[in-house]
C-alpha positions as a Markdown table, in Angstrom:
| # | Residue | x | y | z |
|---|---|---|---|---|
| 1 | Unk | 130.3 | 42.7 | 55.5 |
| 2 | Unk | 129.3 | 45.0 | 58.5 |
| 3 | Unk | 126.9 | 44.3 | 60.6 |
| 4 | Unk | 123.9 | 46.6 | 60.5 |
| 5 | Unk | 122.8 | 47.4 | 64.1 |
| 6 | Unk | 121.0 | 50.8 | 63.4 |
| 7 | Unk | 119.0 | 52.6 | 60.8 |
| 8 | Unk | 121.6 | 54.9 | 59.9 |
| 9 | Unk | 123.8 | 51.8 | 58.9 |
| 10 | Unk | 121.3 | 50.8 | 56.0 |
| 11 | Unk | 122.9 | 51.6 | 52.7 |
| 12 | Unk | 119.3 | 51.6 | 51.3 |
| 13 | Unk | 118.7 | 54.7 | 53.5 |
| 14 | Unk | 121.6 | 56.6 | 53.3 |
| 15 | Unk | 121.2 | 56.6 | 49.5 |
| 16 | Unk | 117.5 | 57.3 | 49.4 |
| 17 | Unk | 118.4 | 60.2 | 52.0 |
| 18 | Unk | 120.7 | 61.8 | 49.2 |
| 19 | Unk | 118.0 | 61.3 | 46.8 |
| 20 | Unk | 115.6 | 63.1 | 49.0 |
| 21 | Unk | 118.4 | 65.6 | 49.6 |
| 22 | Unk | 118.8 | 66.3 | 45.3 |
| 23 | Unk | 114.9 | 66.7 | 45.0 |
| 24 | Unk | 115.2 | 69.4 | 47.4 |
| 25 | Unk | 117.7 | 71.0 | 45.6 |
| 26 | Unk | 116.1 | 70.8 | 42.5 |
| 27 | Unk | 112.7 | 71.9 | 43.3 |
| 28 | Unk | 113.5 | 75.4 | 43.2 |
| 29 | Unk | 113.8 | 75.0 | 39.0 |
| 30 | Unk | 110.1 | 74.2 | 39.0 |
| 31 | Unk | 108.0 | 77.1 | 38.5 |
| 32 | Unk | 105.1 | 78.9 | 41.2 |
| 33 | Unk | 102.6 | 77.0 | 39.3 |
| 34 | Unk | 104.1 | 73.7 | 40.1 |
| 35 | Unk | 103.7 | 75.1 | 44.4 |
| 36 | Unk | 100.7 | 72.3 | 44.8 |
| 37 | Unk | 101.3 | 69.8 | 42.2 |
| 38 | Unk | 104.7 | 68.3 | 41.0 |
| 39 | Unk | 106.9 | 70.6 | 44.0 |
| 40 | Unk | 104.4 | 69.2 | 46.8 |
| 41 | Unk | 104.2 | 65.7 | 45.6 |
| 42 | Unk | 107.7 | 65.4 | 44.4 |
| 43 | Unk | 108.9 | 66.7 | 47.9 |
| 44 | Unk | 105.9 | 64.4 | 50.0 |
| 45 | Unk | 108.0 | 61.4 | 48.1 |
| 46 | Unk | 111.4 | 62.2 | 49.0 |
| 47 | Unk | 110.4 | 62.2 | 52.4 |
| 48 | Unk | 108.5 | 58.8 | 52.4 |
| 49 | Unk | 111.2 | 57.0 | 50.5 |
| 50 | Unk | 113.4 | 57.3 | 54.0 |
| 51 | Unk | 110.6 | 57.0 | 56.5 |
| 52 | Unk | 109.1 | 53.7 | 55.0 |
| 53 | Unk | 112.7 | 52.2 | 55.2 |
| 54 | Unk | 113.0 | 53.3 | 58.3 |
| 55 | Unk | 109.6 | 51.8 | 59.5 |
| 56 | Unk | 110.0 | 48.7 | 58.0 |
| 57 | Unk | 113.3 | 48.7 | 59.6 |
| 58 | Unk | 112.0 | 49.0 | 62.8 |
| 59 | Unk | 109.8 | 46.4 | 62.8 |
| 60 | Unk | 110.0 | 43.3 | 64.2 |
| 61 | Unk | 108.2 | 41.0 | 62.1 |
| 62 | Unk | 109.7 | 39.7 | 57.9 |
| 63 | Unk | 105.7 | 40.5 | 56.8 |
| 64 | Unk | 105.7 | 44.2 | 58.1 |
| 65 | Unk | 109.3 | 45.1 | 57.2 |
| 66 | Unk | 108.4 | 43.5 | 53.7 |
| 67 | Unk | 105.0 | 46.1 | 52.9 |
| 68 | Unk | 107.0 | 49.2 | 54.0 |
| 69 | Unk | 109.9 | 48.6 | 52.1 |
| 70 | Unk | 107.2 | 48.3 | 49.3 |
| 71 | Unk | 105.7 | 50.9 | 50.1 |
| 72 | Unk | 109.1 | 52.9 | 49.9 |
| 73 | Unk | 109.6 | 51.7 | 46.5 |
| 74 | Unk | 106.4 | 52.3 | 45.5 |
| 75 | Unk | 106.8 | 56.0 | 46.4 |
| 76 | Unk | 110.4 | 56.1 | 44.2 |
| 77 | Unk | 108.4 | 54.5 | 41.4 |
| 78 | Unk | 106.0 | 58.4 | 41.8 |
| 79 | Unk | 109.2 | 60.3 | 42.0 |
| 80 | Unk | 110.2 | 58.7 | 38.7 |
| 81 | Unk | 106.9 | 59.2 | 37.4 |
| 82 | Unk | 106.8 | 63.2 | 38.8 |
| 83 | Unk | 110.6 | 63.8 | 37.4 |
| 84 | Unk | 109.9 | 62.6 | 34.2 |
| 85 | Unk | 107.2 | 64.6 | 33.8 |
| 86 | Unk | 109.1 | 67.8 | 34.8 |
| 87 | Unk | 111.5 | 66.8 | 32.2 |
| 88 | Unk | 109.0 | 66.5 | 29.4 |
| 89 | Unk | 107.7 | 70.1 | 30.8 |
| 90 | Unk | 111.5 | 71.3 | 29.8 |
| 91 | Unk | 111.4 | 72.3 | 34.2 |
| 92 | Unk | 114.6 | 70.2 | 34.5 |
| 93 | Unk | 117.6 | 70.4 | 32.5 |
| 94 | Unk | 118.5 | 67.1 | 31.0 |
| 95 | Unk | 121.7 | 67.0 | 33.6 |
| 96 | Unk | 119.3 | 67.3 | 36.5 |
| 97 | Unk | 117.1 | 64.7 | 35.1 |
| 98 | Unk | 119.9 | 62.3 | 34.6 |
| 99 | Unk | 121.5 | 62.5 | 37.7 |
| 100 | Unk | 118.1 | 62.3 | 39.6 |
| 101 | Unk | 117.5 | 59.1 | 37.7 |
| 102 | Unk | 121.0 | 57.8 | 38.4 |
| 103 | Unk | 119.9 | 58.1 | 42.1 |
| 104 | Unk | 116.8 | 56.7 | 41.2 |
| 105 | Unk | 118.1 | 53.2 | 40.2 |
| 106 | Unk | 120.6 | 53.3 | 43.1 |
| 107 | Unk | 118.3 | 53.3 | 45.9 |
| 108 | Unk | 115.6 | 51.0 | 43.5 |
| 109 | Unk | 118.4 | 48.4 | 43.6 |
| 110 | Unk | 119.0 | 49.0 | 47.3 |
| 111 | Unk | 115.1 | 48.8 | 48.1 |
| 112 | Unk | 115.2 | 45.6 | 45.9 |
| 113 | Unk | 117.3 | 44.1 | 48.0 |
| 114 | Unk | 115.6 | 44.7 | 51.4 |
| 115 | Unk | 112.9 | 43.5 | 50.0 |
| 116 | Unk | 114.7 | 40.3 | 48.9 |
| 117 | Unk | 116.2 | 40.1 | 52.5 |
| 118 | Unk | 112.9 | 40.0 | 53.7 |
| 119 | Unk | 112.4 | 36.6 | 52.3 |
| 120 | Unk | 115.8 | 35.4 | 54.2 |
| 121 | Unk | 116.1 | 36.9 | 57.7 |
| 122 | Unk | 115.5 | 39.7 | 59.4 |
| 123 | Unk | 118.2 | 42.0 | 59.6 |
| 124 | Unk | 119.9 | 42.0 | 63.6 |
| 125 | Unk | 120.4 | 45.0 | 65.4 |
């Protein structure tokens, strides 16, 4: 196992980078009417997802590195919620829709598991 000595070493951040990365992508399927609502909060979450990893990351205490990365997770949880939606609103093809959800439970498992690091030690840089 490598040793992770900086942020961009975290698997759980590279992965929720990409998801942040596919939202982007995607929000161009979603129409005007969506500029305020799903499009603002959908991208607002992509952008947390990464930033509350790296936060808790950076931290040097288990209790403060514990609430970000639930924080983090917490945000992915409204990005399920928000992509689902647009589903059900026929903005996303099914094939968008699945592979954002694929992401979704990769980086869910990932946050998971900082999470349940937290409880062990605290990650060395």
């Amino acid at each position: 196992m490598n040793k992770i000595k900086k942020l961009q070493d975290l698997n759980a951040w590279k992965e929720s980078v990409k998801l942040a990365q596919l939202i982007y992508k995607n929000l161009k399927l979603l129409p005007r009417s969506e500029d305020y609502n799903i499009r603002k909060h959908l991208s607002s979450c992509a952008r947390n997802i990464p930033g509350n990893i790296a936060e808790g990351f950076g931290r040097a205490y288990f209790r403060e590195s514990k609430y970000f990365y639930h924080v983090a997770k917490g945000s992915l949880e409204e990005i399920n919620s928000d992509v689902s939606l647009a589903y059900a609103l026929k903005y996303f093809p099914k094939d968008v829709y699945l592979n954002i959800q694929e992401q979704i439970e990769v980086v869910g498992k990932l946050i998971s598991g900082l999470i349940n690091s937290t409880k062990k030690v605290k990650i060395s840089r």
